[in-house]
VMD Tcl script that builds the backbone (N, CA, C; Angstrom):
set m [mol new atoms 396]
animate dup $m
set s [atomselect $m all]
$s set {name element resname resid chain x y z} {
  {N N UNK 1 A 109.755 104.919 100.916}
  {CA C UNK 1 A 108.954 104.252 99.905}
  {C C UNK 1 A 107.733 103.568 100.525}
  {N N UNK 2 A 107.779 103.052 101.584}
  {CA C UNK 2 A 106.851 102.249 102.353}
  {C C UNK 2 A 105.634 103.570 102.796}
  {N N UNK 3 A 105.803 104.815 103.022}
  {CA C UNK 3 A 105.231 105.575 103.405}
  {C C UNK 3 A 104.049 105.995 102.216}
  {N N UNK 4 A 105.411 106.113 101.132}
  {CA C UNK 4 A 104.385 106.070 99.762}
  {C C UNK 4 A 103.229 105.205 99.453}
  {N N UNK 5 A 103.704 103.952 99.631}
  {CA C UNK 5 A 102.710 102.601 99.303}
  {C C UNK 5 A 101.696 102.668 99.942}
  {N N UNK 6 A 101.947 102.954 101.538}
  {CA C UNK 6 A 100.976 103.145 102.464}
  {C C UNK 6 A 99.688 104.158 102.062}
  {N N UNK 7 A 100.408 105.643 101.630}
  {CA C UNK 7 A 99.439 106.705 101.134}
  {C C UNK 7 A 98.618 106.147 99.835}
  {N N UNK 8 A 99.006 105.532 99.053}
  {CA C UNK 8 A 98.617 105.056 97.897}
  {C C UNK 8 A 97.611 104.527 98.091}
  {N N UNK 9 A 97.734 103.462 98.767}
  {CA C UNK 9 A 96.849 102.015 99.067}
  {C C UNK 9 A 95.512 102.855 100.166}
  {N N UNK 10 A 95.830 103.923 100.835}
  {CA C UNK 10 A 94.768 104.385 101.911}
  {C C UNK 10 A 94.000 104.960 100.824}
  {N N UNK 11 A 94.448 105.790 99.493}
  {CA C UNK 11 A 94.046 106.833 98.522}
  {C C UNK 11 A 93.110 105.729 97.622}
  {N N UNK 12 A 93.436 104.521 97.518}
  {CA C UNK 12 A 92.627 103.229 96.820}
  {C C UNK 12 A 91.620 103.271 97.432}
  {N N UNK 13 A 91.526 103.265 98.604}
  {CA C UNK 13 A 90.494 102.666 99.563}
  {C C UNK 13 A 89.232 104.033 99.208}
  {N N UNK 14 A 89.870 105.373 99.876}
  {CA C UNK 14 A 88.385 106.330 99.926}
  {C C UNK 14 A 88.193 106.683 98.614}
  {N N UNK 15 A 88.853 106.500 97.156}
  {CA C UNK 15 A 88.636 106.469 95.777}
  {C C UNK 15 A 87.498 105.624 95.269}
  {N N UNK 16 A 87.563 104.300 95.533}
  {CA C UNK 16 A 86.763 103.943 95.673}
  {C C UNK 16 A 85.889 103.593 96.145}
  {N N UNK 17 A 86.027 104.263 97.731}
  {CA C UNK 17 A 84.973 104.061 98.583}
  {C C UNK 17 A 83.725 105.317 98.345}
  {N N UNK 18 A 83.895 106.181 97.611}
  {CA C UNK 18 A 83.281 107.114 97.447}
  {C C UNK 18 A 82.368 106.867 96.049}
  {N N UNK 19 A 83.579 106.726 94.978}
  {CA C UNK 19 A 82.765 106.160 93.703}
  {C C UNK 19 A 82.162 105.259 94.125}
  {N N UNK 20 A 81.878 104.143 95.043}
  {CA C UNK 20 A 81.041 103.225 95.399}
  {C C UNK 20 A 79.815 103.646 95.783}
  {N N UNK 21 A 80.064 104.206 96.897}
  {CA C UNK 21 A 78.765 105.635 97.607}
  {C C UNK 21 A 78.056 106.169 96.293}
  {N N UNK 22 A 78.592 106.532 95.902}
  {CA C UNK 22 A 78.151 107.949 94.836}
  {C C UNK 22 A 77.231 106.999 93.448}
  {N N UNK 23 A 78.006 105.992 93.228}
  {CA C UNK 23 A 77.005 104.672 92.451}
  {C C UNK 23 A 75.753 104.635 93.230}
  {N N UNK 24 A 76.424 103.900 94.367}
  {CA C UNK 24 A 74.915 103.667 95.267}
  {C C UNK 24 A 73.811 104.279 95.273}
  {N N UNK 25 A 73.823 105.348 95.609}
  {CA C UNK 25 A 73.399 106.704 95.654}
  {C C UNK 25 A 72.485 106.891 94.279}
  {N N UNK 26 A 73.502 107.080 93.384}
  {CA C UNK 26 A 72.767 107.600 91.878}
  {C C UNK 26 A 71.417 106.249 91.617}
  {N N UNK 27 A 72.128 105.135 91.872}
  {CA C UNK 27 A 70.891 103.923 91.293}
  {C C UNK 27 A 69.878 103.769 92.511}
  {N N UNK 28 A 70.195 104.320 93.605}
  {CA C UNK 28 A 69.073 104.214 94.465}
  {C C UNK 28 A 67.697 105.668 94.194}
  {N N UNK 29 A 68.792 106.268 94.033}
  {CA C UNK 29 A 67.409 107.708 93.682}
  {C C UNK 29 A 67.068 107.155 92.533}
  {N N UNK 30 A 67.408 106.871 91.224}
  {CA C UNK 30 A 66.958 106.601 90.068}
  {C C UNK 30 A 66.293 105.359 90.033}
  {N N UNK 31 A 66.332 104.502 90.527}
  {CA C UNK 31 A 65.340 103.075 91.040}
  {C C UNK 31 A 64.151 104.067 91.520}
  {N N UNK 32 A 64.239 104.592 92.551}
  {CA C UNK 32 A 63.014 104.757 94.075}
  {C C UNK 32 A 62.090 106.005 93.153}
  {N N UNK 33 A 62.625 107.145 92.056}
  {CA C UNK 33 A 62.020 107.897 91.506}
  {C C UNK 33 A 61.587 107.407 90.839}
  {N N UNK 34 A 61.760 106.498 89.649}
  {CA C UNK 34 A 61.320 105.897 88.954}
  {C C UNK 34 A 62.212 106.670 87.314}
  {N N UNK 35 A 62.866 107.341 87.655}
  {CA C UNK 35 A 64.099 108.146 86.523}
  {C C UNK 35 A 64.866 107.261 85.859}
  {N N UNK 36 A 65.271 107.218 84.444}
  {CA C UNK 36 A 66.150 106.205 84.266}
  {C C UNK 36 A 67.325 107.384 83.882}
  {N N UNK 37 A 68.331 106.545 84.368}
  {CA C UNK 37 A 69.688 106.815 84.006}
  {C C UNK 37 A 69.784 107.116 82.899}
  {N N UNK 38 A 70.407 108.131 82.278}
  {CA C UNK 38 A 71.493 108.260 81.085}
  {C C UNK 38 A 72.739 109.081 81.345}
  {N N UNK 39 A 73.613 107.712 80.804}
  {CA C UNK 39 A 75.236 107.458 81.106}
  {C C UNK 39 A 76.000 107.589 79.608}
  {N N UNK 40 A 76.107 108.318 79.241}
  {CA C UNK 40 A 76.618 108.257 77.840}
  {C C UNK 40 A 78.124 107.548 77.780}
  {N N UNK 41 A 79.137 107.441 78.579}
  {CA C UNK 41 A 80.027 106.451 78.798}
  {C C UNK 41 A 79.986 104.744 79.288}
  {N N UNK 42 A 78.756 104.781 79.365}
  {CA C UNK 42 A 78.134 103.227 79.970}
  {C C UNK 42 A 77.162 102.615 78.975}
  {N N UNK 43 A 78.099 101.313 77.983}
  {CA C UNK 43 A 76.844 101.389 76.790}
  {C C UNK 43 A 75.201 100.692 77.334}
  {N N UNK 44 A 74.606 100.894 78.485}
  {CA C UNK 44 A 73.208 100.250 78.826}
  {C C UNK 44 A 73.145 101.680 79.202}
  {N N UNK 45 A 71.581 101.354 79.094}
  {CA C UNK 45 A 70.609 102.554 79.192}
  {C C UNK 45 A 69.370 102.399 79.979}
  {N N UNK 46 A 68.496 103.297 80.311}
  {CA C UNK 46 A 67.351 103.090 81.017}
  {C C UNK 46 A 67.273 102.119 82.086}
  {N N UNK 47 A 66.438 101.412 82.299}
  {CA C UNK 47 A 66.218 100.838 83.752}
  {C C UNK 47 A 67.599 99.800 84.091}
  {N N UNK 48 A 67.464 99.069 83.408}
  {CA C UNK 48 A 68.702 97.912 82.863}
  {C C UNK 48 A 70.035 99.063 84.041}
  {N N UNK 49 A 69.949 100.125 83.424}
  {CA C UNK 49 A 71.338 100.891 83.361}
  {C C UNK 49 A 71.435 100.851 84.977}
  {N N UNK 50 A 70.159 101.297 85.502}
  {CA C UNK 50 A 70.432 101.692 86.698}
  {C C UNK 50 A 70.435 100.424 87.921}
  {N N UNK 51 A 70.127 98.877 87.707}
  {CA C UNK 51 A 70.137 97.948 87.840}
  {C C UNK 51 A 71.691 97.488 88.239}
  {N N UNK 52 A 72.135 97.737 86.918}
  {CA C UNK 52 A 73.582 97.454 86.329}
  {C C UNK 52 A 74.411 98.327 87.463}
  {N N UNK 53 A 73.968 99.477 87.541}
  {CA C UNK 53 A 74.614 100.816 88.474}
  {C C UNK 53 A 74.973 99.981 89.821}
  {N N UNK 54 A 73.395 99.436 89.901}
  {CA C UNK 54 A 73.134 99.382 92.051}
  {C C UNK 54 A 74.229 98.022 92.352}
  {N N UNK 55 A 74.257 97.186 91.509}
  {CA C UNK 55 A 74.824 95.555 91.218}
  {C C UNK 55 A 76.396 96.068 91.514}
  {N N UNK 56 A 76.747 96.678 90.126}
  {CA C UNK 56 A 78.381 97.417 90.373}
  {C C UNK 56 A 79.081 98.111 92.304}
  {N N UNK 57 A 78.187 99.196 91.962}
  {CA C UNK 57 A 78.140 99.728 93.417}
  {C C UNK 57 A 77.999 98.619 94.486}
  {N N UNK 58 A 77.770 97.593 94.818}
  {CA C UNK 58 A 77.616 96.782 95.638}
  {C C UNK 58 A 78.541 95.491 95.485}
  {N N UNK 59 A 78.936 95.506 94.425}
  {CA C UNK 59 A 80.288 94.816 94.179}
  {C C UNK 59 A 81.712 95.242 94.942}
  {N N UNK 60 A 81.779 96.624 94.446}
  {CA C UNK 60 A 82.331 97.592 94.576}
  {C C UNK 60 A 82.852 97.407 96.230}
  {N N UNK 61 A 81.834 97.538 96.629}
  {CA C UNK 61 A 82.022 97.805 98.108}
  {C C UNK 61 A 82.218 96.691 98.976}
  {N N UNK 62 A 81.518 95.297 98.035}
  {CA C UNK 62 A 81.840 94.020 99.102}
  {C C UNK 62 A 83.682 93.992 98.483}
  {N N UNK 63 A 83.912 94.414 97.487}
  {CA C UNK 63 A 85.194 94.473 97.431}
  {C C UNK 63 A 86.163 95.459 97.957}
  {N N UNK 64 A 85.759 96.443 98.301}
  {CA C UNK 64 A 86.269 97.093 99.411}
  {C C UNK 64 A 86.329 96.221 100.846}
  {N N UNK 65 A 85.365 96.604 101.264}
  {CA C UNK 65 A 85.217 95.373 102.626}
  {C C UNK 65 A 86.365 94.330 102.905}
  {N N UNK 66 A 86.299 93.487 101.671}
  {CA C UNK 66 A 87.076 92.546 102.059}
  {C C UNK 66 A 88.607 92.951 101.491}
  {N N UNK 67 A 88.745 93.934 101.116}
  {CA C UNK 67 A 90.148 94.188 101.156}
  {C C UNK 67 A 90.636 94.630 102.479}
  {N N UNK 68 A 89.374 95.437 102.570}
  {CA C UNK 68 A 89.962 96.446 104.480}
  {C C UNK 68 A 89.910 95.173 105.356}
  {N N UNK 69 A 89.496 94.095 105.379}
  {CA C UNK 69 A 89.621 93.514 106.218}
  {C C UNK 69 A 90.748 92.255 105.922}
  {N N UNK 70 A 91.350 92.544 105.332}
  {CA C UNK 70 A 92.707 91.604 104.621}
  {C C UNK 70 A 92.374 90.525 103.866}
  {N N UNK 71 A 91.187 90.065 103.429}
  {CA C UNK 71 A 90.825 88.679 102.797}
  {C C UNK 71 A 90.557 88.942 101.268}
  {N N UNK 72 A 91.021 88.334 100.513}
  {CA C UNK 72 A 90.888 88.782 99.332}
  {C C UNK 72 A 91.153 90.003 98.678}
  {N N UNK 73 A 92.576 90.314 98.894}
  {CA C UNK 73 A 92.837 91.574 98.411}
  {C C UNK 73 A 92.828 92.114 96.750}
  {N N UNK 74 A 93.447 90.387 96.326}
  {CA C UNK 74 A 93.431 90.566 94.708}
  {C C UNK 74 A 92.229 91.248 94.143}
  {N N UNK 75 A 91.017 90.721 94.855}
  {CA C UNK 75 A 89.060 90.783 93.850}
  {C C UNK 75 A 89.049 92.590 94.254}
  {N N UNK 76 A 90.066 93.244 95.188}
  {CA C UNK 76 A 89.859 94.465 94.789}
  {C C UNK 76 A 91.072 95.308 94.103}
  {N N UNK 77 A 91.747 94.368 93.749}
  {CA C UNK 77 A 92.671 95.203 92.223}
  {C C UNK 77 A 91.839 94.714 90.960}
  {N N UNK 78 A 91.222 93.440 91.074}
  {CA C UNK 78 A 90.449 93.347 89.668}
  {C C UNK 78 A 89.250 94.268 90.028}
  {N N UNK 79 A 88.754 94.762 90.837}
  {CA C UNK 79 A 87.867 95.953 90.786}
  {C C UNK 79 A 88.314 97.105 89.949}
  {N N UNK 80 A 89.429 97.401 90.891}
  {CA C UNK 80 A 89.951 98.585 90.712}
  {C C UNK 80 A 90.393 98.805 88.795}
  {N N UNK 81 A 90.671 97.592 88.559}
  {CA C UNK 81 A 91.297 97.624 87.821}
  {C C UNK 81 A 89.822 97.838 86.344}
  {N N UNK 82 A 89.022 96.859 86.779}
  {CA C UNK 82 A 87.845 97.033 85.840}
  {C C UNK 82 A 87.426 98.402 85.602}
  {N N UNK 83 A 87.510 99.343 86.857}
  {CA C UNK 83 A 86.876 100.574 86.798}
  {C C UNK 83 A 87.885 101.252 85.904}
  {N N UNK 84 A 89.092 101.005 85.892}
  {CA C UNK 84 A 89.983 102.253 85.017}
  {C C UNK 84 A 89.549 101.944 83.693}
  {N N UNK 85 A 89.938 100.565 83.194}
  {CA C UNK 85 A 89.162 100.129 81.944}
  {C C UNK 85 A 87.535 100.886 81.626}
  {N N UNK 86 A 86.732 101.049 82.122}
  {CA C UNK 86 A 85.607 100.821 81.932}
  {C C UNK 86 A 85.507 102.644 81.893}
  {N N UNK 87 A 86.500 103.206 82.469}
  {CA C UNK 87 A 86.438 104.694 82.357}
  {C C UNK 87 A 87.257 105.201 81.548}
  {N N UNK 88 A 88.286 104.250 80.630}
  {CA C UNK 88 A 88.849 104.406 79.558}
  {C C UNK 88 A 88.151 104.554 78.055}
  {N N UNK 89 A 87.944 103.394 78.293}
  {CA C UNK 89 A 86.631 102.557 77.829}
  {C C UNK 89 A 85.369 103.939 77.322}
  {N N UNK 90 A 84.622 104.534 78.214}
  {CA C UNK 90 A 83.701 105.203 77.854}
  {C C UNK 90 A 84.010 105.985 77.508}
  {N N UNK 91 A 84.636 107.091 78.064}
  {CA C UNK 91 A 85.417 108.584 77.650}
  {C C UNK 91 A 85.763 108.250 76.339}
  {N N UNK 92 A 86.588 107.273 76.066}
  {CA C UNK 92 A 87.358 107.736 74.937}
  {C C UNK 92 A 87.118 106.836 73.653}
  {N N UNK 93 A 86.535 105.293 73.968}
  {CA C UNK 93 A 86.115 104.811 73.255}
  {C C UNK 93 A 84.728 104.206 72.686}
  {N N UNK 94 A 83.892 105.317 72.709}
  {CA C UNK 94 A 82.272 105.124 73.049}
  {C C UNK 94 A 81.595 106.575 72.083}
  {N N UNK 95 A 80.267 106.721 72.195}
  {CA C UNK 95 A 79.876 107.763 71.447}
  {C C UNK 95 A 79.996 109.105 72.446}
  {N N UNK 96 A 80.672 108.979 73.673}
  {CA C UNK 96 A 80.365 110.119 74.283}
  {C C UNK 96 A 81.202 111.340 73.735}
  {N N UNK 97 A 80.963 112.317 73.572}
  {CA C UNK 97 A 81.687 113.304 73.545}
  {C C UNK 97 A 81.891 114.556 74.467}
  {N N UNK 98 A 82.747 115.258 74.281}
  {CA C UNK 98 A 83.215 116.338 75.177}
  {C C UNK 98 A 82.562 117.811 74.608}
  {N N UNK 99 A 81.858 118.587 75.363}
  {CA C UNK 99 A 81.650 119.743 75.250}
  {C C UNK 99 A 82.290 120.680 75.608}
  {N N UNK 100 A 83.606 120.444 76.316}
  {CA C UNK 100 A 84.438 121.670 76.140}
  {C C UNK 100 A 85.567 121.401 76.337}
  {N N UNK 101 A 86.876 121.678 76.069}
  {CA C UNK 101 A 87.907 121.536 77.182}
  {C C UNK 101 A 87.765 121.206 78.366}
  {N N UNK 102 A 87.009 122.006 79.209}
  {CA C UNK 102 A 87.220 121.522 80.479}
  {C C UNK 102 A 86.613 119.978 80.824}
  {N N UNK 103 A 85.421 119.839 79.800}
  {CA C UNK 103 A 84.768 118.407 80.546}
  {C C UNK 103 A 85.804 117.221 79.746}
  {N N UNK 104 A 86.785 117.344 78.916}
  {CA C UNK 104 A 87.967 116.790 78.097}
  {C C UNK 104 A 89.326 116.201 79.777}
  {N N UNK 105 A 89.250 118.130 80.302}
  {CA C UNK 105 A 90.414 117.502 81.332}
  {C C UNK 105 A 89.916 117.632 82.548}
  {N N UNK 106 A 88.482 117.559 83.152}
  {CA C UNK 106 A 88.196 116.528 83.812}
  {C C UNK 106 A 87.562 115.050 83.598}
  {N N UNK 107 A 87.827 114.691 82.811}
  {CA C UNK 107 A 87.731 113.054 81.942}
  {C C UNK 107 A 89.006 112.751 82.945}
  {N N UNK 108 A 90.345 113.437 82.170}
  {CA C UNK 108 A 91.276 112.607 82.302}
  {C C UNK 108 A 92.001 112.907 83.768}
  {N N UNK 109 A 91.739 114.111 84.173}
  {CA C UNK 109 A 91.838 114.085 86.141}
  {C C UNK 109 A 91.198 112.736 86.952}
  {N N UNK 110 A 90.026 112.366 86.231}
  {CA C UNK 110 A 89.352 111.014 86.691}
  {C C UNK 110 A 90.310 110.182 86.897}
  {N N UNK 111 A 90.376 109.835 85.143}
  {CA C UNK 111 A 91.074 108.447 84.463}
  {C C UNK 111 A 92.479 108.425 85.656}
  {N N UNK 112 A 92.717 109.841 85.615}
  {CA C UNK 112 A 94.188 109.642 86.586}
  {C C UNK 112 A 94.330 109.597 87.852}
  {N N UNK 113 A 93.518 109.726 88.468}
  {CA C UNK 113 A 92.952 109.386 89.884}
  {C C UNK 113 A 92.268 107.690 90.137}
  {N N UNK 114 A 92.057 107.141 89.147}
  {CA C UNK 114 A 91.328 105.895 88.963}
  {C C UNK 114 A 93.007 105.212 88.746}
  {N N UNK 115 A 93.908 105.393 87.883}
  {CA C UNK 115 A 95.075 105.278 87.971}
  {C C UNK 115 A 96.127 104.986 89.093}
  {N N UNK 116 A 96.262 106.224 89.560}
  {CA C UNK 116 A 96.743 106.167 91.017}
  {C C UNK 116 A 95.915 105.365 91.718}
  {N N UNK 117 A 94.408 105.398 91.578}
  {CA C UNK 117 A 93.655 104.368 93.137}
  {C C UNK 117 A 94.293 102.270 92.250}
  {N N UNK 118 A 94.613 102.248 91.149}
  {CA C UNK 118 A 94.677 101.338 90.840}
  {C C UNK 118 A 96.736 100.146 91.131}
  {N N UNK 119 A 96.835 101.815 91.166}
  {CA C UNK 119 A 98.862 101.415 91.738}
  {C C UNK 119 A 98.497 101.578 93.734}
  {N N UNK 120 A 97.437 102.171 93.806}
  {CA C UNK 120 A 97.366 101.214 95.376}
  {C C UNK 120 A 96.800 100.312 95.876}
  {N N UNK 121 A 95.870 100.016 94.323}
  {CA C UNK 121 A 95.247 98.637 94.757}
  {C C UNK 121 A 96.514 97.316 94.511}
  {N N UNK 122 A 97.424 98.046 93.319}
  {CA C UNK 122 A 98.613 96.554 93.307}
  {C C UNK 122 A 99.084 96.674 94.825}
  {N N UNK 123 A 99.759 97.376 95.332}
  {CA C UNK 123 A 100.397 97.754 96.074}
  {C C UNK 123 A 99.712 96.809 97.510}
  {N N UNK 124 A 98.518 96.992 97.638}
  {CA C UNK 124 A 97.703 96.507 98.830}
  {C C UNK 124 A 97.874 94.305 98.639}
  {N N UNK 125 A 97.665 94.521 96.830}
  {CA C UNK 125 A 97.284 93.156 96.930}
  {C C UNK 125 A 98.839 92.208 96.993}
  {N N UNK 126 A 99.643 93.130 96.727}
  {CA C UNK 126 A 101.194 92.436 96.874}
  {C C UNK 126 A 101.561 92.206 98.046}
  {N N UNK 127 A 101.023 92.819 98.889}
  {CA C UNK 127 A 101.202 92.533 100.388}
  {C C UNK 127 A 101.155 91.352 100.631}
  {N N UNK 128 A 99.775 91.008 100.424}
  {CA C UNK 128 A 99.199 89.789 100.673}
  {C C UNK 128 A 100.094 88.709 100.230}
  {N N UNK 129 A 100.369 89.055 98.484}
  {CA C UNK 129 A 101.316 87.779 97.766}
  {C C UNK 129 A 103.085 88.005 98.847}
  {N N UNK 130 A 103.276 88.715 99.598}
  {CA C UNK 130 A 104.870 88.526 99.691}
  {C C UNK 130 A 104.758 87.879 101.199}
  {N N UNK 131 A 103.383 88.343 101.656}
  {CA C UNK 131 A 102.944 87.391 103.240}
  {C C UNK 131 A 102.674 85.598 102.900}
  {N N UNK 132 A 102.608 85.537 101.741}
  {CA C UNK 132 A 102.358 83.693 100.958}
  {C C UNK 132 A 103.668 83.402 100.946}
}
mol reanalyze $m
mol bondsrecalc $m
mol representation Tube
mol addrep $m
């Protein structure tokens, strides 16, 4: 079981260490081009949006950080945890819609990968509470 927790909690880490990247990334080209974002699961739009993007992404990652480095493990399950919401949230409760099946079940391959990164973010931050 410990082996499990372990895989879990490592699978938290490059889950969102990537969606962090990949934020970064999107609001830095879309800042520096001068492009605005459109996120049809994210209710802001245009410049705002991509603002909102670079802010998240950099949250994101000081909350990574300080999980990998053992301090504050909880501020990255409430990360983790915001992102599943917030990808619940758009997909399914927002104007976006699906153009096919497939963009339907990769929605929810996400949602379930955001899932799993979110049972290794408990997993990481319980550590901490059973070391108190």
């Amino acid at each position: 079981m410990a082996l499990l927790k372990a895989l879990m909690r490592i699978y938290s880490y490059l889950f969102h260490g990537l969606l962090t990247l990949f934020l970064l990334a999107l609001s830095i080209v879309a800042l520096s081009s001068g492009q605005e974002l459109h996120l049809d699961v994210l209710p802001w739009q245009g410049r705002q949006l991509s603002y909102l993007v670079l802010a998240a992404a950099l949250a994101g990652l000081l909350c990574l950080v300080l999980a990998l480095r053992r301090t504050w493990r909880g501020l990255f399950f409430l990360w983790s945890l915001a992102v599943l919401v917030i990808m619940v949230r758009g997909f399914f409760f927002s104007s976006h819609y699906f153009g096919s099946g497939q963009d339907f079940h990769q929605a929810l391959y996400l949602i379930a990968g955001a899932f799993v990164a979110l049972c290794g973010a408990w997993f990481q931050a319980r550590v901490q509470l059973k070391k108190r």
